[in-house]
Structure formats: C-alpha cells, structure tokens
matplotlib code that plots the C-alpha trace (Angstrom):
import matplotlib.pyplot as plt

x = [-32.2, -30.7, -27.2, -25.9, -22.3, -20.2, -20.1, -17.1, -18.2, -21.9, -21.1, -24.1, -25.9, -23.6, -23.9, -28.1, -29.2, -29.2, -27.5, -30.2, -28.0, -29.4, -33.0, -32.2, -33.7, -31.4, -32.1, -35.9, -35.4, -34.1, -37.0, -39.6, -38.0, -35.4, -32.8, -29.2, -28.8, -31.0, -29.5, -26.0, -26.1, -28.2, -25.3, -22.8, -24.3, -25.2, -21.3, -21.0, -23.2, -21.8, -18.3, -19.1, -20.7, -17.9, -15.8, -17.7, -17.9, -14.0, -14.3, -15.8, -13.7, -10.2, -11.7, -13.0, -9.8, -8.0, -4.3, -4.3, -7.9, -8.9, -8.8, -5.1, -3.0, -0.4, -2.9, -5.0, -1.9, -0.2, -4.2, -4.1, -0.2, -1.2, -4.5, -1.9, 0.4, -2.6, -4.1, -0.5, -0.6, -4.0, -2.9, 0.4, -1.4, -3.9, -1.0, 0.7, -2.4, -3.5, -0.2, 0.1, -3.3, -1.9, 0.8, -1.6, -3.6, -0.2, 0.4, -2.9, -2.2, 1.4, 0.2, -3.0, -0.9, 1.6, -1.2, -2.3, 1.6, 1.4, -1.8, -0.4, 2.5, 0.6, -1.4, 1.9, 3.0, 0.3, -0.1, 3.9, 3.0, 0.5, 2.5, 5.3, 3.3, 1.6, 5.3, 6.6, 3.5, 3.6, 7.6, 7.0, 4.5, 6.7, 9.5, 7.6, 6.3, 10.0, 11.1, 7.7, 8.7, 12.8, 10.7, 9.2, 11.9, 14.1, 11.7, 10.7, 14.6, 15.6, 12.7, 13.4, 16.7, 14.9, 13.0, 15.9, 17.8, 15.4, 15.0, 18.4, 18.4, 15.6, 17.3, 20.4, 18.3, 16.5, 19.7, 21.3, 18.3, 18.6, 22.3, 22.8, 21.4, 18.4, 20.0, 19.1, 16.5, 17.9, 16.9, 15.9, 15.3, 12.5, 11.2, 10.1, 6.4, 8.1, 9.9, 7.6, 5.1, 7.7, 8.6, 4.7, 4.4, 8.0, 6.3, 3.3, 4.7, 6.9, 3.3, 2.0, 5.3, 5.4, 1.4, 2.6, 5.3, 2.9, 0.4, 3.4, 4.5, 0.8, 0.9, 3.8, 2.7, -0.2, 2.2, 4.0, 0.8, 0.0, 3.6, 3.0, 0.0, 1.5, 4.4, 1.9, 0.7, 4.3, 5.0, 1.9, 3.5, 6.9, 5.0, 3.1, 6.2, 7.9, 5.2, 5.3, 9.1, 8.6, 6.1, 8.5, 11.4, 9.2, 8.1, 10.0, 8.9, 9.5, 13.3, 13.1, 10.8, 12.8, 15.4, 12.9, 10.7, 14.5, 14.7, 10.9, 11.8, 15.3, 13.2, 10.7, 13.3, 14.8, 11.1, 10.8, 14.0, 13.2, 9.7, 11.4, 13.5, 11.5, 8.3, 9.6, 7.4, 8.9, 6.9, 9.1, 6.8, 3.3, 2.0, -1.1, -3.7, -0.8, 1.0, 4.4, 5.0, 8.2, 7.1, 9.6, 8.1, 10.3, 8.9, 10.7, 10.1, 10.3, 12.9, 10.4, 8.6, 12.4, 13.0, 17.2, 18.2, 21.0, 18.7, 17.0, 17.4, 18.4, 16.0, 13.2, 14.7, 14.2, 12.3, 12.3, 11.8, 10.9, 10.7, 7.6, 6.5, 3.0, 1.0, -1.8, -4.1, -5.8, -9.2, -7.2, -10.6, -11.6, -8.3, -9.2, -8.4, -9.4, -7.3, -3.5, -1.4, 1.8, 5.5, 6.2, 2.7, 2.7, -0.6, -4.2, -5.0, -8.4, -9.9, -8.1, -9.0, -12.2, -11.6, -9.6, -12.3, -10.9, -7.8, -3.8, -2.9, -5.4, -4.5, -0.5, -1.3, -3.7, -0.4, 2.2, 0.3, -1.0, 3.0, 4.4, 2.1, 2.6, 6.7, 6.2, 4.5, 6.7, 9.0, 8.0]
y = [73.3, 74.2, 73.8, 72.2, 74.2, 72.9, 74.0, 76.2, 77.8, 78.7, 82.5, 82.7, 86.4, 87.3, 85.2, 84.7, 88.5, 91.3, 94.5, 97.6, 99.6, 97.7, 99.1, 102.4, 105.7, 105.7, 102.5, 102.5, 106.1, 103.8, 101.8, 103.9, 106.7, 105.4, 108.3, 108.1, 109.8, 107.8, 104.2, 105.7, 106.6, 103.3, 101.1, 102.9, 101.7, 98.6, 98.3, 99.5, 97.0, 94.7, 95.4, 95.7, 92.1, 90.5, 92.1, 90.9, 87.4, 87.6, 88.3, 85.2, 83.1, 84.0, 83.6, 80.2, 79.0, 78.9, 77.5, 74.8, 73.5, 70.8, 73.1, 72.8, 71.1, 70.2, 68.6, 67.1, 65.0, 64.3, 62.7, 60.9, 59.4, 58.2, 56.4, 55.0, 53.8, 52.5, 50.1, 49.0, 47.6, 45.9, 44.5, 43.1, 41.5, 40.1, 38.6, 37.0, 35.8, 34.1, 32.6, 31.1, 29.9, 28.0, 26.9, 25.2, 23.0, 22.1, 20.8, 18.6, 17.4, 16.0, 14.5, 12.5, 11.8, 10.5, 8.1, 6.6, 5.7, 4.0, 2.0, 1.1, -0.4, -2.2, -3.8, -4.7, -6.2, -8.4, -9.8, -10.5, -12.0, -14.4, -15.4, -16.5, -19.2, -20.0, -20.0, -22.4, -25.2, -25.0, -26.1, -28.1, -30.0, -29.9, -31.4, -34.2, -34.8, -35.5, -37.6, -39.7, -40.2, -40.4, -43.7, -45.1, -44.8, -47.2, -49.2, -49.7, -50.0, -52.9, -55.1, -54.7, -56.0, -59.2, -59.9, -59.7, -62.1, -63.9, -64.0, -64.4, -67.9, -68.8, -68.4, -70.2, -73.0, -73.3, -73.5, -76.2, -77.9, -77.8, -79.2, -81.1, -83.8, -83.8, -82.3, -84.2, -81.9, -80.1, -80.8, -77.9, -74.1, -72.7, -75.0, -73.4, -72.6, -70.6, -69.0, -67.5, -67.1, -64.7, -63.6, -62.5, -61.1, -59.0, -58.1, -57.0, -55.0, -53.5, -52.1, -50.9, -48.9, -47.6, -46.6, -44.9, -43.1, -41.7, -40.6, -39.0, -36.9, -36.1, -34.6, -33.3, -31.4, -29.9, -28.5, -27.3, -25.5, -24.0, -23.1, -21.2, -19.3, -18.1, -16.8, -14.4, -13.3, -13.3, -10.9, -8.5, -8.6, -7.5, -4.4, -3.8, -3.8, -1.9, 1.3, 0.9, 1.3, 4.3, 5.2, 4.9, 6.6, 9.8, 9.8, 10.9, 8.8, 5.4, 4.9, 1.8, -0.8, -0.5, -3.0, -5.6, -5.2, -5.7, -8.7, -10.2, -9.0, -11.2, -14.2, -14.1, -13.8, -17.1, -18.9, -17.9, -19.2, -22.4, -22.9, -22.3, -25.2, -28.0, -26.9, -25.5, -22.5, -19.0, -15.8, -13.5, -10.3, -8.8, -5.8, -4.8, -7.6, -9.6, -12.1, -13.9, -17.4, -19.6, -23.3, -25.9, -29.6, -32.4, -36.7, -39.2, -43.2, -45.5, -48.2, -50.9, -49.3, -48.4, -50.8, -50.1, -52.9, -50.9, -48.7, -51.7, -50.3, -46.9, -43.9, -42.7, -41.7, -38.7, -39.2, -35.3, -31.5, -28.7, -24.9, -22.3, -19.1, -18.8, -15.2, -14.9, -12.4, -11.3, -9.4, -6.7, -5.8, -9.7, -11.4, -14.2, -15.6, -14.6, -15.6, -17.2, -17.7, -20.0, -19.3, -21.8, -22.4, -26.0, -26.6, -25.0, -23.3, -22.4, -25.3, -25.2, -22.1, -22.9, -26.1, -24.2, -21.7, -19.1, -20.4, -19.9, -22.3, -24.9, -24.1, -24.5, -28.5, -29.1, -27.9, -29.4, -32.9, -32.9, -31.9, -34.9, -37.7, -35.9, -36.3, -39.8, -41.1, -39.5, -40.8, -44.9]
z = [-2.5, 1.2, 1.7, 5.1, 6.2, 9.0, 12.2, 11.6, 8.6, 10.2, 11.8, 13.9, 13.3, 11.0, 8.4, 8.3, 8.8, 6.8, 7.6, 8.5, 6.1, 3.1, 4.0, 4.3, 3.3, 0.4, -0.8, -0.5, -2.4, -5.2, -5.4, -5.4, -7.4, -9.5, -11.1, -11.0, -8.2, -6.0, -7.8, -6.9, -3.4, -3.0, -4.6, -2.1, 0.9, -0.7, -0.8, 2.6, 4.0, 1.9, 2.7, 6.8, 6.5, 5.1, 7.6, 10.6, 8.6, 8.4, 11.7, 13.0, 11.0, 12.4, 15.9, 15.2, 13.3, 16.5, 15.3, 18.4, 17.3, 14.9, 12.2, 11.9, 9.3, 11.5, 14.2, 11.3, 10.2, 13.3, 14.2, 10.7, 11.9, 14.5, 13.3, 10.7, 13.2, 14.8, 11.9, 11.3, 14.7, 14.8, 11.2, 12.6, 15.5, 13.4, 11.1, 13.9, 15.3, 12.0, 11.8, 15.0, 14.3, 11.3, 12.8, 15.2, 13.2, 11.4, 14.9, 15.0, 11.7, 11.8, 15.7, 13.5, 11.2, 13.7, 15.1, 11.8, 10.9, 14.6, 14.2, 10.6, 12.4, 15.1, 12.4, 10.4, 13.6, 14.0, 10.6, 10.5, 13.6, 12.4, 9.2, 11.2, 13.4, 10.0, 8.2, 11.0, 11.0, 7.3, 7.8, 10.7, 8.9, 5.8, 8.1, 9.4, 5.7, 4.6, 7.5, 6.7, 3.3, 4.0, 6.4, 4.2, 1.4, 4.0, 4.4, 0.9, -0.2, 2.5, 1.1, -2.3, -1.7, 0.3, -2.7, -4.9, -3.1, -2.9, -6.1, -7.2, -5.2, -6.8, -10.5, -8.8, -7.3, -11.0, -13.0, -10.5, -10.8, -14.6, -15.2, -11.8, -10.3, -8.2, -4.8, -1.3, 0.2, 2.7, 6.2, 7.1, 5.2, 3.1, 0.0, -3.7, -2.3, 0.8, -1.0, -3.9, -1.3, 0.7, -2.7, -3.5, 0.3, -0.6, -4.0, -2.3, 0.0, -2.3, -4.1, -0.8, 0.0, -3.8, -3.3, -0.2, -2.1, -4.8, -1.9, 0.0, -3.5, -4.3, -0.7, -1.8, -4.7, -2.6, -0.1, -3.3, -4.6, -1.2, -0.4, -4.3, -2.7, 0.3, -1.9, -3.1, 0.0, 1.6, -1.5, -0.8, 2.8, 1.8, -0.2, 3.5, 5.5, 3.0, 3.1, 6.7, 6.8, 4.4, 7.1, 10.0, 8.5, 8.2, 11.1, 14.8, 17.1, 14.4, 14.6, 17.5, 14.9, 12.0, 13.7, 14.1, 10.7, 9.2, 11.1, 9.9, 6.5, 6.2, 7.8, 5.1, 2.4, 3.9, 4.0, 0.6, -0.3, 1.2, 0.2, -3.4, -3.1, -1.8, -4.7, -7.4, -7.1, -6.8, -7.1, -9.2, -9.1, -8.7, -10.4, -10.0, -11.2, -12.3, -10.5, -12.5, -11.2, -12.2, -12.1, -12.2, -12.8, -11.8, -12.9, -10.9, -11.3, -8.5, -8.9, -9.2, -12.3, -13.5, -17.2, -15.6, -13.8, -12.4, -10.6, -8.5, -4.7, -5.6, -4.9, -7.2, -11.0, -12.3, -15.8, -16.8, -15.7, -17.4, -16.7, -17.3, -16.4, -15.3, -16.0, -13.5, -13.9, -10.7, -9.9, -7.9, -5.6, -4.7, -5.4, -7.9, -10.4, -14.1, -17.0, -17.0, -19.7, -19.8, -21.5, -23.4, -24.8, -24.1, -22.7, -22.5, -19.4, -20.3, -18.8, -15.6, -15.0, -14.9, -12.7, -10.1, -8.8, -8.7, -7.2, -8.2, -5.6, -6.8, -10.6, -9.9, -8.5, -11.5, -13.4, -11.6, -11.5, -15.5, -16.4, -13.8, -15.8, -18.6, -18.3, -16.7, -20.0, -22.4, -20.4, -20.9]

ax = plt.figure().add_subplot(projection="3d")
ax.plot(x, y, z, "-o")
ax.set_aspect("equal")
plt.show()
C-alpha cells in the first residue's frame, strides 16, 4: 500500500534512490560467494551507505525547516490566534445581528398589537354610541308613557268625584223624599232621569278611563320586560368597556379615552339605576350561560274596583308585592334561552319557557303579568 508524505518530508533524490555504495564490488562479493569475510566487509558499507544517506536526508530536512516558515510552532499558533480571534468576531456580529433582528419583529408585534387595541376601541365607541340614542328613546318614550298615564289619572280622579256627588245628592234627594213632603219641583236644574243618566255617562267613563289605565300598566309591564333585556345587554357592555379599558391602560398611545369611557360607564350605571326603579327588574350578575335577574312584582287596584270606601278618588291601591330571583340559563354561542328556574319555587316555569321563544325579556312579562293577576285575586 503506498504512503503519501508531505511536501516537507519528501527530500527529492535523496530520499527515493539508492546509494552506488550498496551495489558495490563488496557487496555483490557477498552474494555470490558468501563467507564471513565477504558478509563483513559487505555489512560495513551497507552501514556506510546507510549512514551517508541519512546524513544527506538530515541534510535536507534542516534546510527545509527554515525557523521563519510554516513549519514553526510559534508561527503555527500565532496563525491559529488569530483565526480564533477571527471566528470570535464573525460569532459576535452574528449575535448582535440576530438580536437586532429580534428585537425587530418585537417592534412589528407590539405596533399590530397597538392597532387591534385601537380598532377594539373604535368599535367600543360606536356601540356605546348606539346604546345611548337607544337608552334615551327608551326614556323618552318612557317619559311620555308616564305623563300619559299621570293624564289620564286626572282625568279619571275629577269624574269620579262628579259621580259621587252626584250621587250623594241623589241619596239626599231620596231620603227627603222619604220623610218630607213632596217638594215643589224646582224651576229649573236637572230631574232624577238627568241625573242617573249623567250618573251612567260618569260611570261609563269612569270604565273607559279604568280600561285605559290597565292598557297604560300592561304597556307598562312591557317596557318593564324590555327595560329587563337591555339590562343584560347593558351588562355584557360594561364587561366590553371594561376589557377595552384593560386594553387602554396597557397600551401608550390609550391614556386620552379612558376619560370619556369613565364618563359612558357612570351614565350607564345611572340608566340602570333608573330603569331599576320604574320595572322592578335589576340584573344582579352574568356568568357565563347564566344570567341572575331580581324581579320585584307590585298588584295595584283602581279605586273604583277598591271594596274601601275611603279610597274613592285616591290613586290606584297597592294589593301586594312580592320578591324573586330569576336563574336564566343562556345558550352562550346564540344567546337564548334554555331553562330558568325561580327562588322561591312558587310557580312552574317550564311552560313559559316554552311560550317565550327563546326570549328572557318575553319570559320576565309572562312572569310579571301571571304574578300581578295572581296577587290581584288573592287579593279580592
């Protein structure tokens, strides 16, 4: 098998070719008469050759192993230094450069994420935006509602005091009549007929204005139940404004809105507020699918239908109120209804869910209008 040498260790001549002095006379004496006189003067100038070679070989070698070539330790190291120094450069660079790269699409991500908690806000905006105009209809309307109905309560109270004056001059007339003497007819005023005939317009009147009154609290109770639905939505809203504030305090740029969604939020408390106290309905928490409603129930009489005489042209009599709590359990993907239950236990909600569609608004005036007639008779 041939052996490749370096260049340094290859000798030219000197190192392929054999010496003349190994095929001397002396030597070839050997070989072709071998005694021990021919073998030993053939061995000594086998050693002379030998001996000369590796001289010239030594030779060579100093003269190539020149102390300033490559061949030097010294040169060899400061060379393998300053490749060192050299990779510990490149690997520095390369560090710096990957960081900076890093560092860059940190950039890109914080400035995206920068634009999504503005678009979030610009969408919060608008839908505060849009339940305020629908917050002050539904009080405008609620408004003209009660002024209505504070109309017609007027109205209904100054004829029912006609009719019983009327009345009460009637009874007058009828026990005069019975222990006196027949009076002269007077020359002039209303006769018996007149005045039951104004009597039965008063009393009919009186039944229109008291119709009126129940359509105006049935109205009433529907405002009630719809006021009761956009509780829950003005509760989903608070939980919207209150990421996007969590949103804005995180971010730089945010710190001007947080004034005014402070502002929105303090206006819907006070709708809430108010919507409570003219239904009855408050929302006291949502959690997931489930939605907690506090529904108080209030049965008035109106002072014609009251058995009191003392309440005759007074307002309407309250007959009874009770308290419950209302457990809505909502589909959390399509927002519907799917089950309720009702603390205290004091009515079946089964079949109302199934009435109501789907519906907590429309399920709150079933329940609000079953509990009023339900109070109402219990209460005559």
């Amino acid at each position: 098998m041939a052996v490749t040498l370096p260049n340094r260790f290859r000798f030219g001549e000197e190192g392929l070719q054999l010496p003349e002095r190994l095929q001397s006379q002396d030597t070839l004496a050997a070989f072709s008469e071998p005694s021990y006189d021919t073998l030993f003067r053939a061995v000594q100038s086998i050693t002379a050759a030998v001996e000369e070679r590796f001289s010239r070989i030594e030779a060579a070698a100093h003269s190539r192993t020149d102390p300033s070539g490559e061949s030097n330790p010294r040169v060899v190291k400061r060379q393998y230094d300053t490749l060192k120094n050299t990779f510990t450069n490149l690997d520095m660079r390369l560090s710096y450069l990957e960081a900076l790269e890093a560092e860059r699409r940190h950039d890109q991500e914080s400035l995206r994420q920068l634009q999504d908690s503005e678009q979030e806000l610009s969408r919060a905006e608008t839908e505060l935006k849009i339940v305020k105009k629908q917050s002050k209809e539904l009080v405008a309307e609620l408004v003209r509602q009660i002024d209505s109905l504070a109309t017609l309560w007027t109205s209904f109270g100054s004829s029912q005091e006609a009719a019983e004056e009327s009345l009460q001059m009637l009874d007058e007339l009828e026990q005069q009549a019975a222990v006196l003497q027949p009076l002269p007819t007077p020359a002039a005023g209303p006769d018996e007929a007149e005045l039951r005939a104004l009597l039965a317009s008063e009393a009919a009147q009186a039944r229109m204005q008291e119709t009126a009154l129940a359509s105006t609290q049935a109205e009433i109770t529907e405002l009630q139940a719809a006021r009761a639905s956009e509780e829950v939505q003005v509760a989903a809203l608070r939980a919207q404004v209150q990421a996007s504030e969590d949103a804005l305090q995180s971010s730089q740029a945010a710190g001007a809105g947080t004034a005014r969604f402070e502002e929105y939020l303090d206006w819907c408390e006070e709708m809430a507020e108010l919507y409570t106290q003219l239904s009855g309905v408050s929302v006291l928490n949502v959690s997931g699918g489930m939605v907690r409603l506090r529904i108080h129930t209030t049965a008035t009489a109106s002072p014609a239908s009251s058995s009191t005489p003392s309440r005759a042209g007074q307002g309407p009599e309250c007959v009874g109120e009770v308290d419950h709590l209302l457990l809505a359990h909502m589909d959390v993907k399509t927002g519907r209804l799917l089950a309720a239950d009702l603390v205290p236990p004091t009515m079946d909600l089964s079949p109302l869910v199934e009435q109501c569609n789907g519906s907590v608004a429309t399920l709150v005036r079933i329940f609000q209008s079953s509990m009023t007639q339900k109070l109402q008779q219990e209460a005559s």
